[in-house]
C-alpha positions in Angstrom: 125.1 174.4 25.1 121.9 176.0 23.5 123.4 174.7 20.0 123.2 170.8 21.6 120.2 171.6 23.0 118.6 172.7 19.5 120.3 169.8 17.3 119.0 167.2 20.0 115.8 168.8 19.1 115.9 168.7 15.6 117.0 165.5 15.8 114.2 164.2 17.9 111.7 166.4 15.7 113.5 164.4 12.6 112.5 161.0 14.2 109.0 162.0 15.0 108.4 163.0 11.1 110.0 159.8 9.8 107.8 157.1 12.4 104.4 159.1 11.6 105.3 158.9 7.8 106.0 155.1 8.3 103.0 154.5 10.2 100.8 156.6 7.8 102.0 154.4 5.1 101.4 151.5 6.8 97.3 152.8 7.9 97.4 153.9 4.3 97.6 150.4 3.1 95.6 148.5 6.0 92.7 150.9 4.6 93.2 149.9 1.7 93.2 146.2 2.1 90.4 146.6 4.2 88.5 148.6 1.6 89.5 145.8 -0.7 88.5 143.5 1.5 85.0 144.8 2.3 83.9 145.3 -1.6 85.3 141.2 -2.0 82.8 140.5 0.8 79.8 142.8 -0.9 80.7 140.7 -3.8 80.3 137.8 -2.3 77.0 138.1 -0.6 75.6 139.6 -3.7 76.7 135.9 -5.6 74.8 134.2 -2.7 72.1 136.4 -2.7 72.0 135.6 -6.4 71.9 132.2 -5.5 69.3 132.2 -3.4 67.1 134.2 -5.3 67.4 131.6 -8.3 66.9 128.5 -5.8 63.7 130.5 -4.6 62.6 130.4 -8.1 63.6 126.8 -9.2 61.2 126.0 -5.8 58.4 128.8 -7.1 58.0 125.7 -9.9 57.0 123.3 -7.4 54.0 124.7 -6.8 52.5 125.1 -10.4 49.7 122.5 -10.4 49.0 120.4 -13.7 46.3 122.3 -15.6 44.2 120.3 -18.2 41.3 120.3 -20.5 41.6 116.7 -21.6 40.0 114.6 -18.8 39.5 110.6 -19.1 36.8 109.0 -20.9 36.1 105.6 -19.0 34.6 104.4 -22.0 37.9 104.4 -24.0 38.8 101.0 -22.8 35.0 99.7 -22.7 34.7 96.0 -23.6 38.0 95.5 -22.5 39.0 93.0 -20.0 41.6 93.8 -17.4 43.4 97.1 -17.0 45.7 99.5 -19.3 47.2 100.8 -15.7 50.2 100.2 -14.2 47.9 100.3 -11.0 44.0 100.9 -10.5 44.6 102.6 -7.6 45.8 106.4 -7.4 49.4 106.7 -6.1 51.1 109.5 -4.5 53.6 110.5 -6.3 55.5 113.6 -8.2 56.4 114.2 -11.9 59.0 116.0 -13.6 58.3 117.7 -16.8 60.1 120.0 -19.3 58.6 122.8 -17.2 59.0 122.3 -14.0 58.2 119.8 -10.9 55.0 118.6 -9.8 55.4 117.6 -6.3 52.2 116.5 -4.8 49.6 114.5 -7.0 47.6 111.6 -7.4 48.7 109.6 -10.3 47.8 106.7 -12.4 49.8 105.4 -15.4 49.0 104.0 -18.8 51.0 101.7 -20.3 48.7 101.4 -23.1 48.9 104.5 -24.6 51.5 105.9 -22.4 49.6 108.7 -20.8 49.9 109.9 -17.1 46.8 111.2 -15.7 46.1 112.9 -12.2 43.3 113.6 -9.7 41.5 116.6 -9.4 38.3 116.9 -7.4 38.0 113.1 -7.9 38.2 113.1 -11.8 41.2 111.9 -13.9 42.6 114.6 -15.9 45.3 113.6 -18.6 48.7 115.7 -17.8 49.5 117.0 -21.3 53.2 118.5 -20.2 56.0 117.0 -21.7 56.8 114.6 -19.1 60.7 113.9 -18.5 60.3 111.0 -15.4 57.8 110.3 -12.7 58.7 108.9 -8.5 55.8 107.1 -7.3 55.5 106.6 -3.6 53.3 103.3 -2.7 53.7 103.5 0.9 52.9 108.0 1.2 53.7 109.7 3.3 56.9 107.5 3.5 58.9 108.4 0.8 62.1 105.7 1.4 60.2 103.0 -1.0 59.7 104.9 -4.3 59.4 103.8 -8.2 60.8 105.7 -10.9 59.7 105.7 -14.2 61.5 107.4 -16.9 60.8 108.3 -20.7 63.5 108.7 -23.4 64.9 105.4 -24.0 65.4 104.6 -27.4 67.4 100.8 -27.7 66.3 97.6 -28.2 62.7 97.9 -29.2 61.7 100.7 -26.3 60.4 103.5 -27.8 61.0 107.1 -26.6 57.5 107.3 -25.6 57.3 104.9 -23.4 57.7 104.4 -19.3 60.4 102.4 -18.4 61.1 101.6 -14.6 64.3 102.2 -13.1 64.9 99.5 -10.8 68.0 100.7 -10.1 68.3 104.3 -11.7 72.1 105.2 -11.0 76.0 103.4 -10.7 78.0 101.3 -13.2 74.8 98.6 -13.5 71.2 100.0 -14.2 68.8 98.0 -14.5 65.4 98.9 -16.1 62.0 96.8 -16.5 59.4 97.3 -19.3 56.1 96.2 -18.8 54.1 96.9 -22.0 50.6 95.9 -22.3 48.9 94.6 -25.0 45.2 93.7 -26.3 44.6 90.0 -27.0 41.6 88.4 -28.3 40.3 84.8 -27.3 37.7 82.8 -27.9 35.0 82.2 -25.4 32.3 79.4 -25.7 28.9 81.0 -25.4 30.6 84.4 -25.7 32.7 84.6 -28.9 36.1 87.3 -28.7 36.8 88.5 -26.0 39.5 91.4 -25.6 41.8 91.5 -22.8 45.0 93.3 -21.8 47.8 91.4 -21.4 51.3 92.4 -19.4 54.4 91.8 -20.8 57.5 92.5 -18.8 60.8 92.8 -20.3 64.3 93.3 -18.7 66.9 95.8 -19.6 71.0 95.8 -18.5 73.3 99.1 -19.0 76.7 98.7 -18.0 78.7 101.7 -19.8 78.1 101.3 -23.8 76.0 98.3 -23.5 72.7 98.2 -23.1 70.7 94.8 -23.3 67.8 93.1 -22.8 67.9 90.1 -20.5 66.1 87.4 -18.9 66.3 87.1 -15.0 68.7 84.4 -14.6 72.4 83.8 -13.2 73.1 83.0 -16.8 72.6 86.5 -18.5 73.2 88.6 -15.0 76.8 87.2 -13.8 78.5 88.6 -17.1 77.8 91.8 -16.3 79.1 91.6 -12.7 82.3 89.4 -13.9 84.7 91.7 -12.7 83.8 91.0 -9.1 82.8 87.5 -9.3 84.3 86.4 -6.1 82.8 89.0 -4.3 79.4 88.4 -6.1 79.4 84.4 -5.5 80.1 84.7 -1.8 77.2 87.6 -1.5 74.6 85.3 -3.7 75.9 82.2 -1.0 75.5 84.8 2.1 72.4 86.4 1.4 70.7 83.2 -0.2 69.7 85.2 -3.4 67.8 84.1 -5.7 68.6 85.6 -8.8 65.1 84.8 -11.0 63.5 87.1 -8.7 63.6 90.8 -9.6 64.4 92.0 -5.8 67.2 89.7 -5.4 69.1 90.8 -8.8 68.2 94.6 -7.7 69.8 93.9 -4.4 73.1 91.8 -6.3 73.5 95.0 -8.8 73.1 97.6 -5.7 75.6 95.8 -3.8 78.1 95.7 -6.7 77.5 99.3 -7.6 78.5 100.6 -4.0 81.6 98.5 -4.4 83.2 99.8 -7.1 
């Protein structure tokens, strides 16, 4: 009887041992895994911490304003009829240079001599940074309706110096426009030469290697958009466009560019 009584024992004392071993090993591991699993999630945050540390910075940059020496002389041009400008006026707008991004400025561009200048305390200040492309907003504070100029361009007679519009920046189709001014001299009765600037605008088509000047006509457009001429007909009849004006081609080229 006591020698039952003793084995029953041992056996339940056997039983014990063996489930606490099995569920020490099994702790055992879900502490590890978790340990694991919280040093992955330190990890982790750190990377985004990184992150946003880095963003933080990239928008520290944004806040530089222009600084420059060099301010206008308004008698460079003196004697000169018309304007250099892309506009007289000053235009809200934002520029991106080599540095860094300028986000809040009043700018003017000259397509003369390809120089950017901006307002300070009501004086036009040339900005000397290597500038990479420029967003001008006509219509501040809205800043839906924007015009992007960009520099770089070196094809078909544009030189890497000069502003080129993006009329549409991005897709299979770009389309750019040059306007390049130029000093003429005529012949005035009573007054002899007379100087003036003249605009010339030119048009520009990319569509993967190609990258051409064209005239604004269904001619030179439609072979570029040839691979969806059905589609581009029955817009051109819909829509009633026009395609000698510049906002009807930009609208064709947009169109065909979301389509693809």
């Amino acid at each position: 009887m006591d020698q039952t009584i003793f084995i029953k024992k041992g056996s339940q004392l056997a039983a014990f041992l063996y489930f606490n071993t099995i569920y020490f090993n099994k702790s055992s591991k879900a502490f590890s895994f978790r340990r694991q699993y919280s040093s992955m999630k330190k990890i982790f945050i750190a990377f985004i911490l990184c992150l946003v540390l880095q963003s933080s910075q990239a928008q520290l940059l944004q806040l530089q304003d222009p600084v420059s020496s060099k301010n206008f002389n308004p008698e460079k041009y003196a004697g000169i009829r018309g304007t250099p400008l892309y506009q007289d006026k000053w235009i809200h707008g934002s520029v991106v240079t080599a540095k860094g991004i300028y986000p809040d400025l009043e700018l003017k561009i000259d397509l003369y001599d390809n120089i950017v200048f901006f307002n300070k305390e009501d004086a036009s200040f040339e900005l000397l940074d290597p500038i990479v492309s420029i967003k001008l907003f006509p219509k501040w504070p809205d800043t839906i309706q924007q015009l992007l100029f960009i520099r770089g361009i070196n094809q078909m007679g544009i030189k890497p110096e000069q502003y080129v519009q993006a009329l549409v920046g991005a897709g299979n189709i770009q389309l750019y426009r040059s306007d390049i001014k130029q000093v003429t001299e005529m012949s005035e009765i009573n007054v002899g030469m007379i100087k003036t600037f003249a605009n010339t605008s030119r048009y520009y088509i990319r569509k993967g290697d190609q990258f051409k000047l064209v005239k604004l006509n269904k001619e030179e457009i439609m072979p570029f958009l040839i691979d969806k001429e059905a589609e581009v007909n029955t817009l051109i009849e819909t829509k009633k466009l026009n395609l000698k004006k510049e906002v009807d081609i930009i609208q064709l080229i947009q169109v065909y560019n979301k389509a693809q």
